[in-house]
LOFIBA-458463 format. One line per 8 residues: their letters; for each residue z, y, x of C-alpha. Coordinates in nm, 2 decimals. Example, Ala and Ser with C-alpha at 12.3 -4.5 7.8 and 13.67 -1.06 7.14 Angstrom:
2
AS> 0.78,-0.45,1.23 ~ 0.71,-0.11,1.37
This chain:
296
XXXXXXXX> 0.39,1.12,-1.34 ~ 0.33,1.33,-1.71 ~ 0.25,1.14,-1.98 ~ -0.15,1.12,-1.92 ~ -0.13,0.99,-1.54 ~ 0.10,0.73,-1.71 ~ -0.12,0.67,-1.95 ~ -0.42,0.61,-1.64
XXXXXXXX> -0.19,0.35,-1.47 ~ -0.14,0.17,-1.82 ~ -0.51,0.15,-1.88 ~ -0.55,0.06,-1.47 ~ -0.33,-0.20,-1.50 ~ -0.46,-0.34,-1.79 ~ -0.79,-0.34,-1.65 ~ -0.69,-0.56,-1.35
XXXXXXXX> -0.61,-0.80,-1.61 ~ -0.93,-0.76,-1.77 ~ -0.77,-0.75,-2.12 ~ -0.85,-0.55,-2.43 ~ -0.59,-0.29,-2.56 ~ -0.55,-0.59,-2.81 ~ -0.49,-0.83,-2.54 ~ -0.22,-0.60,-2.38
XXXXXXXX> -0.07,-0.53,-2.70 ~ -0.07,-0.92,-2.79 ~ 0.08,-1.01,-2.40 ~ 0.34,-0.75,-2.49 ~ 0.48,-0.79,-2.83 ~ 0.31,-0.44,-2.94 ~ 0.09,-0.27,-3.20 ~ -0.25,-0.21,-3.06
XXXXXXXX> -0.22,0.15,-3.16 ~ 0.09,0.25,-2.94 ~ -0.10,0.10,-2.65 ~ -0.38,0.34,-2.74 ~ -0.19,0.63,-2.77 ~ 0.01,0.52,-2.43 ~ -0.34,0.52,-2.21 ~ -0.42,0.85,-2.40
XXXXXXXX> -0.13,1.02,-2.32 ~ -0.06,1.12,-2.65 ~ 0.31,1.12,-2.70 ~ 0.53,1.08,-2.44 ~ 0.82,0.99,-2.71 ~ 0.60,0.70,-2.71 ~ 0.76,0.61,-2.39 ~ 1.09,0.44,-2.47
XXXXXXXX> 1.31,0.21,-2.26 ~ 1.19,-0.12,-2.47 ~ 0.87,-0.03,-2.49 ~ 0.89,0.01,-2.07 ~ 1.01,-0.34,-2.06 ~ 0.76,-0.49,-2.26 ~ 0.48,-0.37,-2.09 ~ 0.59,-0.44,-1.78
XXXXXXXX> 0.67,-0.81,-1.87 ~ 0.31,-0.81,-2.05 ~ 0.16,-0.70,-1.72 ~ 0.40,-0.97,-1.54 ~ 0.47,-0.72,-1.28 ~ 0.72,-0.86,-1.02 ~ 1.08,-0.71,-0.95 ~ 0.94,-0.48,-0.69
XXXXXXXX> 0.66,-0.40,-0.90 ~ 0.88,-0.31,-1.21 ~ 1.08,-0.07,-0.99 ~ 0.77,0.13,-0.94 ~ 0.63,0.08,-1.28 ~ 0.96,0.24,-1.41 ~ 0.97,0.52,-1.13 ~ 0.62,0.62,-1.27
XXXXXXXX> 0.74,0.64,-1.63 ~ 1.04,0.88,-1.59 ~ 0.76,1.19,-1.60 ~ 0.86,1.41,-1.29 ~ 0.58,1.55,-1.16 ~ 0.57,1.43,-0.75 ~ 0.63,1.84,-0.67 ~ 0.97,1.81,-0.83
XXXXXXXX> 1.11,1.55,-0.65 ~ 1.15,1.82,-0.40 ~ 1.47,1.99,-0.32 ~ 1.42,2.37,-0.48 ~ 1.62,2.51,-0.23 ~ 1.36,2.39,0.00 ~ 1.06,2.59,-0.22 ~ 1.03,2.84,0.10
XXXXXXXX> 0.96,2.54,0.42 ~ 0.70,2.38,0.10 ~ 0.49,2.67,0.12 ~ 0.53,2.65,0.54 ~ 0.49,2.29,0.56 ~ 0.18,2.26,0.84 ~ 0.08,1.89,0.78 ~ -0.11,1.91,1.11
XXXXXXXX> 0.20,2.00,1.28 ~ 0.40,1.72,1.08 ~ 0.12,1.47,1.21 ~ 0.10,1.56,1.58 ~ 0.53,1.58,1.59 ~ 0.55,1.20,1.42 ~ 0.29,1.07,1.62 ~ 0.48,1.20,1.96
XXXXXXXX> 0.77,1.03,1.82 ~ 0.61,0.64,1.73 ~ 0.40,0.67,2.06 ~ 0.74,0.61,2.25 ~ 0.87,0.36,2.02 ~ 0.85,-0.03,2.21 ~ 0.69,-0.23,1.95 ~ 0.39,-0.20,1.76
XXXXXXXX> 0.41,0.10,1.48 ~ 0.22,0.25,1.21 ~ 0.28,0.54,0.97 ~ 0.10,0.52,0.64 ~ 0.08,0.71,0.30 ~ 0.10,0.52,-0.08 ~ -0.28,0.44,-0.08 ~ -0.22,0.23,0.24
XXXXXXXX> -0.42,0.44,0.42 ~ -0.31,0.38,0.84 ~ -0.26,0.79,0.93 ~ -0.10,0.69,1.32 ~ -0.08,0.38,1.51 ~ 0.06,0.37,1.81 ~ -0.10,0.22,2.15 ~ 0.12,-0.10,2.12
XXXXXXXX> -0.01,-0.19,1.75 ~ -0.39,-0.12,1.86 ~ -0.32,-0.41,2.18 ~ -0.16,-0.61,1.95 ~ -0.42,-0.65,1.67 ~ -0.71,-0.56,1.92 ~ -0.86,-0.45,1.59 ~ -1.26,-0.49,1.60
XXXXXXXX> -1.43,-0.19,1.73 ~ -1.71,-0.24,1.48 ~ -1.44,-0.16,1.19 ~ -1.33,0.16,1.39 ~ -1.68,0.34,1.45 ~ -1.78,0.34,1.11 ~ -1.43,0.38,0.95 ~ -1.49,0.78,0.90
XXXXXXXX> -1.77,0.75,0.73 ~ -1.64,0.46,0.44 ~ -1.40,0.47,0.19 ~ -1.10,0.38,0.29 ~ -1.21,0.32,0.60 ~ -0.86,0.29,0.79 ~ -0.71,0.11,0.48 ~ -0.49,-0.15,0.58
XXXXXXXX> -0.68,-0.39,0.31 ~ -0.97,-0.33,0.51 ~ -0.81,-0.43,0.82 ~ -0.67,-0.81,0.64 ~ -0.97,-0.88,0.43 ~ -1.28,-0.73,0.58 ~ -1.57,-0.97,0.66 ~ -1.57,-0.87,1.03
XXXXXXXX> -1.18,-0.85,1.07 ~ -1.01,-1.07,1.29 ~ -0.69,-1.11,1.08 ~ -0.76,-1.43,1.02 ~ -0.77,-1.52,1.34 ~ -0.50,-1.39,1.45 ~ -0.30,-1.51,1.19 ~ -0.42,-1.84,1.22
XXXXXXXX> -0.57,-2.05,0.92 ~ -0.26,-2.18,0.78 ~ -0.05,-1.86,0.73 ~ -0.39,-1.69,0.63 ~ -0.33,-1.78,0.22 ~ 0.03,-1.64,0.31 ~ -0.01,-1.34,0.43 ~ -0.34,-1.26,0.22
XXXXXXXX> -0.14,-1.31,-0.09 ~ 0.18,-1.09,0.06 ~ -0.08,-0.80,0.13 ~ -0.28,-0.86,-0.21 ~ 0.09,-0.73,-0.38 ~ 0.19,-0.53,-0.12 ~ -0.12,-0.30,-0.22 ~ -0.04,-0.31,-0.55
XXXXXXXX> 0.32,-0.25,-0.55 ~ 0.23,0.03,-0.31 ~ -0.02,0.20,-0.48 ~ 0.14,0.16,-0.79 ~ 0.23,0.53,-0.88 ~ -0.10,0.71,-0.76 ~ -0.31,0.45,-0.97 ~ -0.45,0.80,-1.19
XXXXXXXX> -0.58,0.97,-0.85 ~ -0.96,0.93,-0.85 ~ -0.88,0.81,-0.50 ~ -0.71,0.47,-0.58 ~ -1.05,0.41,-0.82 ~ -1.30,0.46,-0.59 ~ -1.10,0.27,-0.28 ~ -1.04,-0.02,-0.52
XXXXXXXX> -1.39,-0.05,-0.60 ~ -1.44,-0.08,-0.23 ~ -1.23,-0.31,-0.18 ~ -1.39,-0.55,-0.45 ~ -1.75,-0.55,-0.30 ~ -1.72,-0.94,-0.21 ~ -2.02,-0.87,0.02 ~ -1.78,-0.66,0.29
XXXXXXXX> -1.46,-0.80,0.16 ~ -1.59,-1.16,0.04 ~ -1.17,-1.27,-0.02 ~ -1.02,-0.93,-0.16 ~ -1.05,-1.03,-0.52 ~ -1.00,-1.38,-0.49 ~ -0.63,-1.32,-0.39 ~ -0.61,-0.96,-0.63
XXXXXXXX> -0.66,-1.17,-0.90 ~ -0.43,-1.44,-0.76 ~ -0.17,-1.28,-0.73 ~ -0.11,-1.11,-1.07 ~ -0.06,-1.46,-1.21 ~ 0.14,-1.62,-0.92 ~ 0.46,-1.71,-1.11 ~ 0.69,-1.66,-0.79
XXXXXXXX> 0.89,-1.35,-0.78 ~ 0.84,-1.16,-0.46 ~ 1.20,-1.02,-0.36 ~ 1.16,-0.93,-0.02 ~ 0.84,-1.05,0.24 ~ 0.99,-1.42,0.31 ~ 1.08,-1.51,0.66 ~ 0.93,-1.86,0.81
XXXXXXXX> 1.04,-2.04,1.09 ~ 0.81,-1.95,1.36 ~ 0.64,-2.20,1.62 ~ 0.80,-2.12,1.97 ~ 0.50,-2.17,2.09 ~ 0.28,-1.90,1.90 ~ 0.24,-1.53,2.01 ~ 0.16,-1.36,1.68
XXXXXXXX> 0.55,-1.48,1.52 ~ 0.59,-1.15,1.36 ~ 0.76,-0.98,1.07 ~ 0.65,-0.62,0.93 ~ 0.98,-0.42,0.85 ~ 0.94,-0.10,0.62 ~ 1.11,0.21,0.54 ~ 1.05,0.55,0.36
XXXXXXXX> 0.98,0.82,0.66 ~ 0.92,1.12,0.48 ~ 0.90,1.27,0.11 ~ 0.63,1.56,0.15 ~ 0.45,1.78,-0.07 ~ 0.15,1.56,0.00 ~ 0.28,1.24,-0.10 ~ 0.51,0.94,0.06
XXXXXXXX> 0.48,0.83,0.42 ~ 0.59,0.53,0.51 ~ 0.69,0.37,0.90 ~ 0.58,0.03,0.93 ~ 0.75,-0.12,1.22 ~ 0.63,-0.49,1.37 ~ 0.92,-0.71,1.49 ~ 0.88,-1.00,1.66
XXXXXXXX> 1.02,-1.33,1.60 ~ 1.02,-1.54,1.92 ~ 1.02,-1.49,2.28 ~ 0.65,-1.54,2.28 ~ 0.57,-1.25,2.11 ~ 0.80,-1.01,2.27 ~ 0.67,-1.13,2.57 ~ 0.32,-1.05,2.44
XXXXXXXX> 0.45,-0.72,2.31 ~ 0.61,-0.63,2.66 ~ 0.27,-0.68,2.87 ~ 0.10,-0.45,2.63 ~ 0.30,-0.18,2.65 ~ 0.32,-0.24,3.07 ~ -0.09,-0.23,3.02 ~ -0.16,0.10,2.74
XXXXXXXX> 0.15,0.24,2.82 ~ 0.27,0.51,2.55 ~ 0.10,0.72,2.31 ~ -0.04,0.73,1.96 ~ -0.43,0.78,1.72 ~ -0.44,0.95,1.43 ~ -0.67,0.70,1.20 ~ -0.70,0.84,0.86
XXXXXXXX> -0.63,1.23,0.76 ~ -0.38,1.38,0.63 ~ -0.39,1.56,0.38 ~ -0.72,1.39,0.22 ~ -0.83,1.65,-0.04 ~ -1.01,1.37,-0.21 ~ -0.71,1.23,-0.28 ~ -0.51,1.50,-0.48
């Protein structure tokens, strides 16, 4: 990030807080004016290690969230994080081609998969992951035509989803407040893209999503630390014991991508798992595009 899409995810931050710059600068042991010149962009010398720390602990971003926080502050644009050796296969990368080779790939894969980008927008399922959630069709017809249509967050806290259901009513607070930071860990370092504003909004109209900001604003002032997703002991007896492992796929010039794999957690489930794959068989959907201009 340079100084001014720093200076956006400041402000954006602060803004989920609903504070003043004075409020910020209060929360975080600062002068009111560096916090100004911060969401301007106006120095990046402004930018030290303490001051860093002090935001972030004004904000009372989590571990995970401070790693990202940090990330965004160091000022390299996302281009450079590229090898320059590699400057020729940028200007070649097809990402239609990238697409259609990774979704070949998850579509043989024997548990439920998803590929997504830092906006949590689902680019590939594969068959297994559709059985399993039997997502809604009503959320799937319209999804092109709505922001952030194939957003995961649409998917756990749409009226019409059946997450909740699936989930059952006691892990629902759980796993509503695991996703509530998730998204915002996730999203953390494209907060400046016009995207990210516009999908947020979205996502805060309580008519389609009447528990999104109940657990947004939740979660910024749980005071547990979120290491890792906890585990839980699962009932033997229930079919949706699952546990969502995460890793880095790929480092493009269009963003992050990220493989979302779901992992079962008792017999049950796997057996669950197993029929589906003996019923759909192999195979993947491309959900959201990729690239999306409107979010460069």
């Amino acid at each position: 990030m340079n100084r001014f899409e720093f200076g956006a995810l400041v402000a954006s931050l602060r803004d989920d807080m609903k504070w003043t710059q004075l409020e910020l600068a209060e929360k975080s042991g600062m002068d009111v004016s560096v916090i100004s010149n911060i969401e301007r962009g106006a120095r990046r010398s402004l930018l030290k290690d303490d001051v860093l720390v002090k935001l972030a602990d004004g904000f009372r971003l989590t571990t995970l969230e401070r790693q990202e926080f940090l990330f965004a502050a160091n000022g390299v644009a996302d281009i450079d994080a590229l090898r320059k050796e590699d400057e020729n296969l940028i200007k070649k990368f097809n990402p239609q081609s990238f697409i259609s080779e990774l979704g070949e790939h998850i579509g043989r894969i024997a548990l439920p998969v998803l590929v997504t980008d830092s906006f949590c927008d689902v680019l590939l399922v594969n068959r297994c992951l559709l059985g399993f959630y039997d997502i809604p069709q009503s959320l799937l017809l319209n999804a092109e035509n709505v922001v952030g249509g194939y957003n995961q967050m649409r998917y756990v806290f749409h009226a019409e989803s059946n997450f909740k259901d699936l989930m059952g009513k006691e892990a629902w607070d759980k796993y509503s407040l695991i996703n509530a930071r998730y998204f915002r860990r996730r999203s953390m370092r494209v907060r400046s893209k016009k995207y990210f504003s516009i999908l947020l909004k979205e996502l805060l109209d309580d008519k389609k999503y009447p528990s999104f900001e109940r657990w947004w604003r939740k979660m910024m002032f749980e005071s547990r630390d979120d290491y890792l997703v906890p585990f839980h002991t699962p009932d033997p007896a229930d079919s949706n014991a699952i546990y969502a492992v995460e890793s880095l796929l790929a480092l493009t010039p269009y963003g992050e991508v990220y493989l979302q794999q779901i992992l079962p957690l008792n017999k049950k489930t796997t057996k669950r798992i197993e029929k589906i794959i003996d019923k759909l068989g192999e195979g993947y959907v491309q959900l959201a595009p990729f690239p999306d201009k409107q979010k460069r």
